[in-house]
N, C-alpha and C positions, 0 to 999 in steps of 0.2 A: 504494500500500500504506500509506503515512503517514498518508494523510488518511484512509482507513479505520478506521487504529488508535484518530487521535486521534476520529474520532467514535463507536465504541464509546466509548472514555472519556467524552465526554459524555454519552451515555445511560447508564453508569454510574452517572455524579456524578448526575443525574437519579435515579435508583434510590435510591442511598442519600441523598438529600437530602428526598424523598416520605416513603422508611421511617423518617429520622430523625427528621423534624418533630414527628411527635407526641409523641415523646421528650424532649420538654425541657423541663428541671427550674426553670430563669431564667429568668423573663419581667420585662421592663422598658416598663410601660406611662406613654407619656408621657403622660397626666392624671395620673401621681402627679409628677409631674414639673413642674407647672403648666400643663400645656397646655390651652385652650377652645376647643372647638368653634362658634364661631361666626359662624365665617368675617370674620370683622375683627383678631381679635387677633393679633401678631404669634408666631409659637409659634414660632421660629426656636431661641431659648433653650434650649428645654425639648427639644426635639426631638433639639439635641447635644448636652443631659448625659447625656439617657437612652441616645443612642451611645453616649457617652462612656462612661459603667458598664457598658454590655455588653459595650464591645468588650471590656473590663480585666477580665471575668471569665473564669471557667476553664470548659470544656465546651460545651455547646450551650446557646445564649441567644439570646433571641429579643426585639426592639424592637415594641412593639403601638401603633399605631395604629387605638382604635376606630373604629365606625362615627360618622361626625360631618364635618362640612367646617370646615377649617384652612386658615386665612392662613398662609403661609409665605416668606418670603425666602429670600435664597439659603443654602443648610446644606450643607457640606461632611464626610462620612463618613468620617473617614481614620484606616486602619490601618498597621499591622502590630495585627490583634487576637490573642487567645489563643485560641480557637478557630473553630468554625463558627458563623456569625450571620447570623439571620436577620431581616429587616425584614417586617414584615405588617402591608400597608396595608389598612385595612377601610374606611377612610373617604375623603372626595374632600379632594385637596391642591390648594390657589388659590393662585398666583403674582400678585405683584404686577402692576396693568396696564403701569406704567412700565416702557418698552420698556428702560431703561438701569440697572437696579436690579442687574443683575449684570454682571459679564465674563465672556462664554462658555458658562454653565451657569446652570440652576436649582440643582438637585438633583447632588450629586456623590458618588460612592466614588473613595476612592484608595487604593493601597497594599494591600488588603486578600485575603487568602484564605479559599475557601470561604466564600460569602456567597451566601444565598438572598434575593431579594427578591420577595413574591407579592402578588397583590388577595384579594380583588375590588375594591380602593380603582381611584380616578380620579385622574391628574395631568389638572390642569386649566390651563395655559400662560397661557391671557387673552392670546392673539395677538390678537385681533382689533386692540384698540387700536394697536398696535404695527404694524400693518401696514400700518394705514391712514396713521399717523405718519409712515411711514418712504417711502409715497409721495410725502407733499408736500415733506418734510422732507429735503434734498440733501445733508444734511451727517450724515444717519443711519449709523449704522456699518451695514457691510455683512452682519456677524454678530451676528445675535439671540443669548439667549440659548437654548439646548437644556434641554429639562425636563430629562434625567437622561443623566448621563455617566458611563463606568466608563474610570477609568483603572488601569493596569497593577492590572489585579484578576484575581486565577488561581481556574480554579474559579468560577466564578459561575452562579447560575440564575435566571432571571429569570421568571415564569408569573401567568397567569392576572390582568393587569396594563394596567389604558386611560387613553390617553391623548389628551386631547383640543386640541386648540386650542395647538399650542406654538408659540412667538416665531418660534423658529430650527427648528434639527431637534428631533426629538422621543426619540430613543435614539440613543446614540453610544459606541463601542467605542474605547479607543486606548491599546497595549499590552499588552493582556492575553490571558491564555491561558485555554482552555477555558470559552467562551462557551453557555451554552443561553434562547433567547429561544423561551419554548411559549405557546400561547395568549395573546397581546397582542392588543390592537386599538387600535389608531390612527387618529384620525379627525382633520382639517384639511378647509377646503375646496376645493374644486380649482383656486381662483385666489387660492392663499396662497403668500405668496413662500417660497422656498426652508425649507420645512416638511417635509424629509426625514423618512421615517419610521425605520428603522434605518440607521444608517452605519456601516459598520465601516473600523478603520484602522488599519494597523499590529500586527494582532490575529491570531492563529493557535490554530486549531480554535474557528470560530464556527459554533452550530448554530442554524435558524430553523424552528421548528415548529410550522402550524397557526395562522399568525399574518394575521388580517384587518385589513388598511393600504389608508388611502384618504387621500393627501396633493396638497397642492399641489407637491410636487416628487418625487423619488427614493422610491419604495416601499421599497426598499433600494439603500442606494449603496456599492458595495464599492470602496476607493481605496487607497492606496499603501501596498505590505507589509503586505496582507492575504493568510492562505495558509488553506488546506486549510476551506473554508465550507463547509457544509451547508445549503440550502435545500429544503425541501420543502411539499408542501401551503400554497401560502400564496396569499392572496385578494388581488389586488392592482388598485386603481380607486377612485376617478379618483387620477390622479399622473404622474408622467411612466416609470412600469415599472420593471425591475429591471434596474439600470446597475453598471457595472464603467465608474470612472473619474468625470473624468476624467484623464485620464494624461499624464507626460511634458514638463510645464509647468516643470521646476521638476528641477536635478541630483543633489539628496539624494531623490530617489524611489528606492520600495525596489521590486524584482520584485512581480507577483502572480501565485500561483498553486493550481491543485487548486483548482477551486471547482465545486460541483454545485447544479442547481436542475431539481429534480424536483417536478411534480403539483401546476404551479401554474395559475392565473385571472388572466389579465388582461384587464379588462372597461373599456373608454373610457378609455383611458391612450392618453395620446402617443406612447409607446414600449412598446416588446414588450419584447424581451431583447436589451441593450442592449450593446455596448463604444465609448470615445469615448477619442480621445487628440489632444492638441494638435498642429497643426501645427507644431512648431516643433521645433529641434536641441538635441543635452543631449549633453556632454562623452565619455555612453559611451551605450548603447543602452541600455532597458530593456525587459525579457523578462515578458510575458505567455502564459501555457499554463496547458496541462490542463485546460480547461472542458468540461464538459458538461449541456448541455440535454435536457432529456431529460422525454417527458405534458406538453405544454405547452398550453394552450387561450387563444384567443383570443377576444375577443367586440367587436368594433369599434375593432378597435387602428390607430393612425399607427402606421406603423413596426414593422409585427411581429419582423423580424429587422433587426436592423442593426449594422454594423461602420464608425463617424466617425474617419477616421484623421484626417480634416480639420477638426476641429474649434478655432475660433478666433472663441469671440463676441465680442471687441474688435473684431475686424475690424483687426488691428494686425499681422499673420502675413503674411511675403513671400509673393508665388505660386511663389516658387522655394522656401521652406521646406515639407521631408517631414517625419512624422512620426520621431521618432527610437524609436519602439517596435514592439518584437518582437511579433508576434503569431501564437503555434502551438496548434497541437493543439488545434482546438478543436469540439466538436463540436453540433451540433444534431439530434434526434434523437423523432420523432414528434410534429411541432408543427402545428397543426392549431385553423381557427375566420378568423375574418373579419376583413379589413383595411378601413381608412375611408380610405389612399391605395393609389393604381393601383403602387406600386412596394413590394412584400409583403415580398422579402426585397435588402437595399440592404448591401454589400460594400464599402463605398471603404477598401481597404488603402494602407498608404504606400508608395508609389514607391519610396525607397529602401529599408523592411526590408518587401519583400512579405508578404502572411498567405500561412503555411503551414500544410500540411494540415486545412483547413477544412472540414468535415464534413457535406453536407445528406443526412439520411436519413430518407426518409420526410418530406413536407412536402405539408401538404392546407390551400391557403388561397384563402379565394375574397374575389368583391369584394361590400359593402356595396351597398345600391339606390345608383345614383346616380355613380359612385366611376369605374365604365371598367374596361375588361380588366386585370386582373393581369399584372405582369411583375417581372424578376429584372436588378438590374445587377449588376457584379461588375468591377471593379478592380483588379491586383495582389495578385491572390489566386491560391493555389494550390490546388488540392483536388479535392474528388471528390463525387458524390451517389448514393446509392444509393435503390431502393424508390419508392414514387407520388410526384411531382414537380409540385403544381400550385399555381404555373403552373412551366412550363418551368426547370428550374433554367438557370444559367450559370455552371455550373460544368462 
């Protein structure tokens, strides 16, 4: 019922943030500001005075970015503002190539409520360099920077907004409330290191709507004290699918739970629909539920279903360490399209907190030319299938 409520509220804020747009009386264009489009000049400056005045006005104000391409370094957003603010990107925004030019972020908000951010502009990351860097280079930090981060920002909209070529990930959520991400495209290429398309973290009532991601890692990565998400409609290829986790590495992890992903595409992804939690033990358990899968289409997927309690890429995890997280209620529910391995829907729950009531209803997967008969394992799992079963559930 929660996560209900709180996603009517985002298609509220959605509503009145469409109807208000036009409404507003302050505009703060950064060319009057000093800023030049010609993709060499630094516009860092100009970019946060013109925040700067917006935020410090009163009513609805909006930050303009014309049509044009901007050099930008890293520019930090930070509120408490006086009202609703909006950012409208019209032009494409370039990141330095220098893989080390920031810590953690391109593009930042913080602090801030009600805040609309829309295109048709471009974040443009200039991974490439960075990536190639960071293969040869052993002592590269392990996190790139991310084009655009929202930290504890309530109320946010994000639409109609592409991103191409980021360091690190490419959108990322951490502590904030009532998230709406509509019409984005994200584009990386499929052997770009960990180029996450949306992350969310620590973040309650995040909505994804109509959003086509094609990344070298996580199309969407949902991780630790993330609650009540909404996905829907959304195009997901090449990348490695839509992941919960991973989990349980670490004893200040927070629960995740209520998350929904309806009427989605995934098309040459490594992964389908995804949950992964460490092999290892944490001081108390943590609790994973209330997921539902639900119009899922596959098109040449590794891994269309699967549940990694086992997961430990250091290779550094006793074979006596279980995962120490809970995994209930979770269901999957009319999934359907073709797998590129012979093991379609793969269960490895943990030995010590078994999945409970794990849900297969209705599941139509066949195999790829080439691939071998379909089959189902299943692990320390509880649960039940109901409806067409192919291949063979084991449950």
């Amino acid at each position: 019922m929660a996560a209900k409520v709180l996603f009517a509220l985002c298609l509220l804020l959605v509503f009145i943030a469409e109807s208000q747009a036009t409404k507003v009386k302050n505009f703060f264009n950064v060319m009057n500001y000093g800023a030049t489009a010609d993709g060499k000049t630094d516009n860092s400056a100009a970019f946060m005075k013109a925040w700067s005045d917006a935020c410090n006005s009163n009513g609805k104000v909006a930050v303009m970015i014309p049509r044009g391409t901007y050099f930008v370094k890293q520019v930090i957003f930070k509120g408490p503002c006086k009202g609703l603010t909006i950012v409208r990107i019209e032009g494409d925004l370039i990141a330095p190539s220098d893989p080390f030019f920031a810590k953690d972020t391109w593009i930042n908000f913080r602090y801030v409520k009600n805040l609309i951010v829309s295109g048709p502009g471009r974040l443009d990351g200039q991974g490439s360099s960075a990536w190639e860097d960071c293969t040869k280079n052993h002592n590269c930090r392990p996190s790139l920077p991310i084009s655009m981060t929202f930290d504890f920002v309530t109320n946010g909209y994000i639409h109609h907004l592409s991103s191409i070529n980021s360091k690190g990930g490419h959108f990322k959520t951490y502590g904030c409330e009532n998230m709406t991400f509509k019409k984005v495209k994200i584009s990386a290429p499929g052997d770009s290191p960990n180029t996450d398309g949306i992350k969310i973290a620590n973040s309650n009532g995040v909505a994804i709507d109509r959003g086509n991601i094609g990344t070298g890692d996580d199309c969407i990565a949902i991780i630790s004290g993330s609650k009540n998400v909404s996905i829907s409609d959304v195009f997901c290829g090449p990348g490695h699918g839509i992941s919960v986790g991973s989990l349980g590495h670490n004893d200040w992890e927070q629960n995740v739970e209520n998350i929904k992903v309806k009427n989605c595409t995934l098309s040459d992804t490594t992964n389908g629909l995804r949950i992964k939690s460490w092999a290892t033990p944490l001081s108390k358990p943590l609790k994973v539920s209330n997921f539902v899968y639900e119009d899922i289409v596959m098109n040449n997927v590794y891994n269309p279903i699967i549940i990694d309690q086992e997961y430990c890429p250091s290779g550094t995890c006793s074979n006596k360490d279980a995962s120490h997280v809970e995994i209930s209620d979770v269901s999957f529910k009319n999934i359907r399209g073709s797998s590129n391995t012979q093991v379609a829907v793969n269960l490895k729950c943990s030995a010590k907190f078994p999945c409970k009531n794990i849900i297969l209803d209705t599941i139509d997967l066949w195999q790829n030319r080439g691939v071998g008969r379909l089959s189902n394992l299943c692990s320390n799992v509880n649960g039940a299938s109901y409806g067409k079963q192919n291949p063979s559930s084991c449950l």
